[in-house]
C-alpha positions in Angstrom: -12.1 -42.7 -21.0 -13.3 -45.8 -22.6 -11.9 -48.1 -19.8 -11.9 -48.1 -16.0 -8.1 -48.7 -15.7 -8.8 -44.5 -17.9 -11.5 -44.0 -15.5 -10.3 -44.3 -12.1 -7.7 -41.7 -12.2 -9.3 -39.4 -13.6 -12.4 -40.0 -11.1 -10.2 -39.8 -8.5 -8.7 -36.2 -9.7 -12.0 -35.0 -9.7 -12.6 -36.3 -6.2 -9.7 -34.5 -5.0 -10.7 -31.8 -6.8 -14.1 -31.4 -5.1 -12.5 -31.9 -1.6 -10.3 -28.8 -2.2 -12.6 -26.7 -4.0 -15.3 -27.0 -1.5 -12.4 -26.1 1.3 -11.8 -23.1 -0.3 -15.4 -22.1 -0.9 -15.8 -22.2 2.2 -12.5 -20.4 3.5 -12.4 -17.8 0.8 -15.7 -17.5 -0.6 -14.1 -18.3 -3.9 -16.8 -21.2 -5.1 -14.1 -23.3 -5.9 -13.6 -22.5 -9.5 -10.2 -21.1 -9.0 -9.0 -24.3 -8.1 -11.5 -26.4 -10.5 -10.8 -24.7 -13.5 -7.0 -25.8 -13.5 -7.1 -28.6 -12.3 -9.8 -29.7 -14.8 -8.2 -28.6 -17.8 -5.0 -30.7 -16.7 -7.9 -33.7 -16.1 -9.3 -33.1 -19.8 -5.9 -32.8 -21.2 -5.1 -36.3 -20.0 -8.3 -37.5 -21.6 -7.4 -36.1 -25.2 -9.9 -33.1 -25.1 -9.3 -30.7 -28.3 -7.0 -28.0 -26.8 -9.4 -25.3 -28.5 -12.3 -26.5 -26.2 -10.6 -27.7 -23.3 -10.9 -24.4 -21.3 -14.2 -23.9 -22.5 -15.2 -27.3 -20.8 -13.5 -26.6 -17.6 -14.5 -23.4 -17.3 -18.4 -24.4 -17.9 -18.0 -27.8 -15.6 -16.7 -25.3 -13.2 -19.4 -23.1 -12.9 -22.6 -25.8 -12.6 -20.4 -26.5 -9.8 -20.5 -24.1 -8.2 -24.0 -23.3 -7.9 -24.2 -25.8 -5.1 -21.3 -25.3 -3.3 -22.1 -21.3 -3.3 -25.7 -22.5 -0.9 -24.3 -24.5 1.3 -21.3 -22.1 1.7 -23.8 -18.7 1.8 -25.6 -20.7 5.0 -22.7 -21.4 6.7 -21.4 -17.5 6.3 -25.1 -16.1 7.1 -24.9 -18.2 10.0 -22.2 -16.2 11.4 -23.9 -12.7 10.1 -21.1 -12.4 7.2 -23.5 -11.6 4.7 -24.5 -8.2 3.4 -27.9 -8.3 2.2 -28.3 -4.6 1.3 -25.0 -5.3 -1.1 -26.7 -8.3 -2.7 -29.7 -6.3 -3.5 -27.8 -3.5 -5.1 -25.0 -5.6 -6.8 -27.0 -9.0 -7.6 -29.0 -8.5 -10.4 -25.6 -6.8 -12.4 -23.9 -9.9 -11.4 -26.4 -11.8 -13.1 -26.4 -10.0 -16.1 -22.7 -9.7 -16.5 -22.6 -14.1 -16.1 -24.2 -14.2 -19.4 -22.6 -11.6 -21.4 -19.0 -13.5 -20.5 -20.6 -16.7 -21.8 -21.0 -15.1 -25.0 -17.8 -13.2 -24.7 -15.6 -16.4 -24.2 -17.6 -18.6 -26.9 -15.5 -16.3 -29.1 -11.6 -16.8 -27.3 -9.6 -19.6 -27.9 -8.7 -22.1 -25.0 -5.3 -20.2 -24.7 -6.5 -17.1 -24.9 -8.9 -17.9 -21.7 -5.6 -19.4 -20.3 -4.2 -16.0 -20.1 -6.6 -14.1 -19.4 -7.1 -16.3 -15.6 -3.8 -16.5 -15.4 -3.7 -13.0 -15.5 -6.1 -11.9 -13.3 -5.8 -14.1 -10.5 -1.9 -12.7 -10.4 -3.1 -9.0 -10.4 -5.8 -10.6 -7.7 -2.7 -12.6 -5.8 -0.6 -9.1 -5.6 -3.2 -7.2 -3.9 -3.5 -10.1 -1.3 -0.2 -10.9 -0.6 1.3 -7.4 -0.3 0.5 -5.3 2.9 -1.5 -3.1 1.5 -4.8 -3.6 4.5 -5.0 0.1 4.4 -5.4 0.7 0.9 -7.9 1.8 -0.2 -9.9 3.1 -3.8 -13.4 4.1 -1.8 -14.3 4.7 1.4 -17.6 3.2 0.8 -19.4 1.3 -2.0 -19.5 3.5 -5.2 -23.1 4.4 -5.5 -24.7 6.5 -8.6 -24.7 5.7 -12.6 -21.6 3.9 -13.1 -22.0 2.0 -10.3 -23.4 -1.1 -11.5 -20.1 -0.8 -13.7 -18.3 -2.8 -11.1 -20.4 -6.2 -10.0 -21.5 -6.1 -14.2 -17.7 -6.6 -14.9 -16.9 -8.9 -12.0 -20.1 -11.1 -13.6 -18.3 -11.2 -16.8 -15.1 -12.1 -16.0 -16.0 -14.6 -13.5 -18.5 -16.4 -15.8 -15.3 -16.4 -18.7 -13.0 -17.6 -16.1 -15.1 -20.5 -14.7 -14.8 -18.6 -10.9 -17.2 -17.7 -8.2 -17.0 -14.3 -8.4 -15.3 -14.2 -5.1 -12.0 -14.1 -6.7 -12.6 -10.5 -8.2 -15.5 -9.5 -5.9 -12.9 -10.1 -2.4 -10.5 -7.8 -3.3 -12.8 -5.1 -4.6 -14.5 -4.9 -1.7 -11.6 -4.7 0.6 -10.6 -1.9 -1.9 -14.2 -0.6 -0.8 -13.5 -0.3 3.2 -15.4 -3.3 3.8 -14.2 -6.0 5.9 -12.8 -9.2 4.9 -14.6 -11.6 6.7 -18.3 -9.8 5.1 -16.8 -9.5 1.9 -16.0 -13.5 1.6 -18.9 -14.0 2.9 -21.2 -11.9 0.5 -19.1 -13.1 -2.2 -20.1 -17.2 -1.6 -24.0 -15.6 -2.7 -22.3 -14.0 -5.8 -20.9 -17.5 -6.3 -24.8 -18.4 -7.2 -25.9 -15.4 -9.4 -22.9 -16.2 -11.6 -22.9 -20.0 -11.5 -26.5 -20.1 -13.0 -26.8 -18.0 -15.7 -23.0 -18.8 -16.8 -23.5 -22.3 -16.9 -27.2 -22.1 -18.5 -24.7 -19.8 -21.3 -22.1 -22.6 -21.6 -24.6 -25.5 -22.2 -26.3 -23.1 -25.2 -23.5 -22.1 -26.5 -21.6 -25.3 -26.7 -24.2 -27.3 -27.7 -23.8 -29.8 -30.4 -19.8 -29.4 -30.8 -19.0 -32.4 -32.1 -15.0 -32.0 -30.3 -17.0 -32.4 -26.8 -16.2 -35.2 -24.3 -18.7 -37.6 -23.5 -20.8 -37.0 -20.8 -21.1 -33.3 -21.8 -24.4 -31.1 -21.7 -22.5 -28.1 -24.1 -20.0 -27.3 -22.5 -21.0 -29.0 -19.0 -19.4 -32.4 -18.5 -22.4 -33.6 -16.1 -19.8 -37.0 -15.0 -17.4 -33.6 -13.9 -20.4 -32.1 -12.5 -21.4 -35.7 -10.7 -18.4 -36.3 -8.8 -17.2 -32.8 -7.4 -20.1 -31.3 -6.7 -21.4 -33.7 -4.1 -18.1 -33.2 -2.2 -18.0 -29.6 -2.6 -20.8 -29.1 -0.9 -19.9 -31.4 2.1 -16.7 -29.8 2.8 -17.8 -26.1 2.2 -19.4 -25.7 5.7 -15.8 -27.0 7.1 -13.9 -24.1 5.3 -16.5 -21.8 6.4 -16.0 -22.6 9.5 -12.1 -22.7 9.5 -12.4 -18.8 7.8 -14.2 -17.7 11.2 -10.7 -18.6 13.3 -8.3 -16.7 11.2 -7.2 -13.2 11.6 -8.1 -10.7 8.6 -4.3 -10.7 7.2 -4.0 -14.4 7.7 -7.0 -14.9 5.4 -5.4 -12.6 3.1 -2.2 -13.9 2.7 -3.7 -17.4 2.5 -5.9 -16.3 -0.4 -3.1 -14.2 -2.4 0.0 -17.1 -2.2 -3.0 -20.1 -3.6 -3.9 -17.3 -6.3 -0.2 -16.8 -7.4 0.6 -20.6 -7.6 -2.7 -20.4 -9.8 -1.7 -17.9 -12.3 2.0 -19.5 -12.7 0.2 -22.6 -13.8 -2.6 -20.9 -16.2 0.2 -18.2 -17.4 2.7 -21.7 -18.2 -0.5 -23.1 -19.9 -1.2 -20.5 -22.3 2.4 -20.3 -23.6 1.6 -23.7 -24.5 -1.3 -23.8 -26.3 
C-alpha cells in the first residue's frame, strides 16, 4: 500500500465493489455486506493483512458501509410503500441490541472461524431461496409474545459478526413468516441501519489499538475502505431499488439465493484455508 502502482488496484477493487454492493442493496435489501465482506477480505489479503484480523477488518469496513447505503436504499423502498413500520417498531430495538452483542461475540473468533460461519449461513440462506419452496411456511404471521424478540435479537448478532445488513437473514425469515417479498426486502434495507451503527461503533472499540491493523483503520474500520465504497453505494442503491420493483416475487428469489450460494463456496473455500 505504500505506492500508487499498490494503490490503484486495490482502489479500483473497492470501486467495483461499491458499485455492486450498492446494486444489491438496492435489489435485495441486503446492504451490500454480502458482497463487501468477500470481496474485501480478498482486497486485504493482497495487501498483506494478518489473516487473524483480516475478516475482522472486512467485516467492520463492511458495516460503516452500510449505514449509508441502508438510507438511501430505505427511501427508495418507502417510496414504493415496501416498508413495514409496525415491524420496525416491534423488531428494531432487538436488532439494535443484538449488533453489539455480535461485536463482542466475533472479537473472540478467529478470521477463519468467521470465514465459516458466513460461509455457512449464506448457503443455508441460498437453499431456502433457490429451491421452490414460496409456500413454505414456519408462521402464518409474525411470532408475537416472550420469545419473540428471540428472532430480530439473533438476526442482529449474526449480521453484525458477519459484516451483513441484516437483510440476508431477516429476507428469508420473513418470507418464512407469510410476508411478502417485496415488503420484507424492503423493511430489511432499515434493519441494514440499526445493525450498521452499533456494529461498527463495536468494531472500532473493540479493535482499537491492534497494532496488526492496516493503515487507514479506525479499530477495525478501514475509513480509506469506508471512503471509496460508500459514496458509490449509495448512488447506485436507488438504481437496484428500482430494478427490484420490475421483478416477479420468484425472480427476486432465485436472483438472491444463486449470488448467496456463489458467496458461501468462496467463504467456505476461504476457511479451509486459513
Amino acid at each position: 500500500m505504500e505506492t500508487a502502482g499498490a494503490l490503484l488496484p486495490l482502489a479500483l477493487a473497492m470501486l467495483l465493489t461499491g458499485v455492486v454492493g450498492g446494486l444489491l442493496a438496492g435489489l435485495l435489501g441486503v446492504g451490500g455486506g454480502i458482497v463487501i465482506v468477500p470481496v474485501l477480505d480478498t482486497a486485504l489479503q493482497l495487501t498483506g493483512v494478518d489473516p487473524a484480523i483480516r475478516m475482522h477488518v472486512a467485516v467492520a469496513t463492511s458495516l460503516a458501509v452500510i449505514i449509508p447505503t441502508s438510507i438511501f436504499s430505505t427511501r427508495a423502498h418507502r417510496a414504493r410503500g415496501a416498508l413495514d413500520r409496525t415491524l420496525v417498531r416491534q423488531w428494531g430495538p432487538w436488532m439494535f441490541a443484538g449488533a453489539l452483542l455480535g461485536t463482542v461475540l466475533a472479537a473472540h473468533l478467529e478470521g477463519g472461524a468467521l470465514a465459516a460461519l458466513f460461509g455457512v449461513v449464506a448457503l443455508l440462506v441460498a437453499v431456502k431461496m433457490i429451491l421452490p419452496l414460496h409456500n413454505a411456511l414456519i408462521s402464518k404471521e409474525i411470532p408475537r409474545g416472550l420469545l419473540a424478540p428471540a428472532i430480530p435479537l439473533g438476526i442482529g448478532s449474526l449480521s453484525s459478526m458477519l459484516g451483513i445488513g441484516g437483510g440476508t437473514l431477516s429476507v428469508p425469515v420473513l418470507t418464512l413468516m407469510n410476508q411478502p417479498i417485496h415488503r420484507a426486502v424492503g423493511t430489511a434495507a432499515l434493519f441494514g441501519l440499526l445493525i450498521g451503527l452499533p456494529g461498527a461503533f463495536g468494531y472500532v472499540v473493540s479493535g482499537w489499538g491492534d497494532p496488526r491493523l492496516p493503515p487507514g483503520s479506525l479499530g477495525y474500520v478501514n475509513v480509506i475502505g469506508l471512503a471509496l465504497i460508500a459514496p458509490v453505494s449509495v448512488l447506485v442503491a436507488p438504481i437496484g431499488a428500482r430494478l427490484a420493483h420490475r421483478l416477479d416475487k420468484r425472480q427476486l428469489s432465485v436472483a438472491f439465493g444463486v449470488f448467496l450460494l456463489l458467496v458461501a463456496v468462496r467463504m467456505l473455500l476461504r476457511s479451509l484455508a486459513a
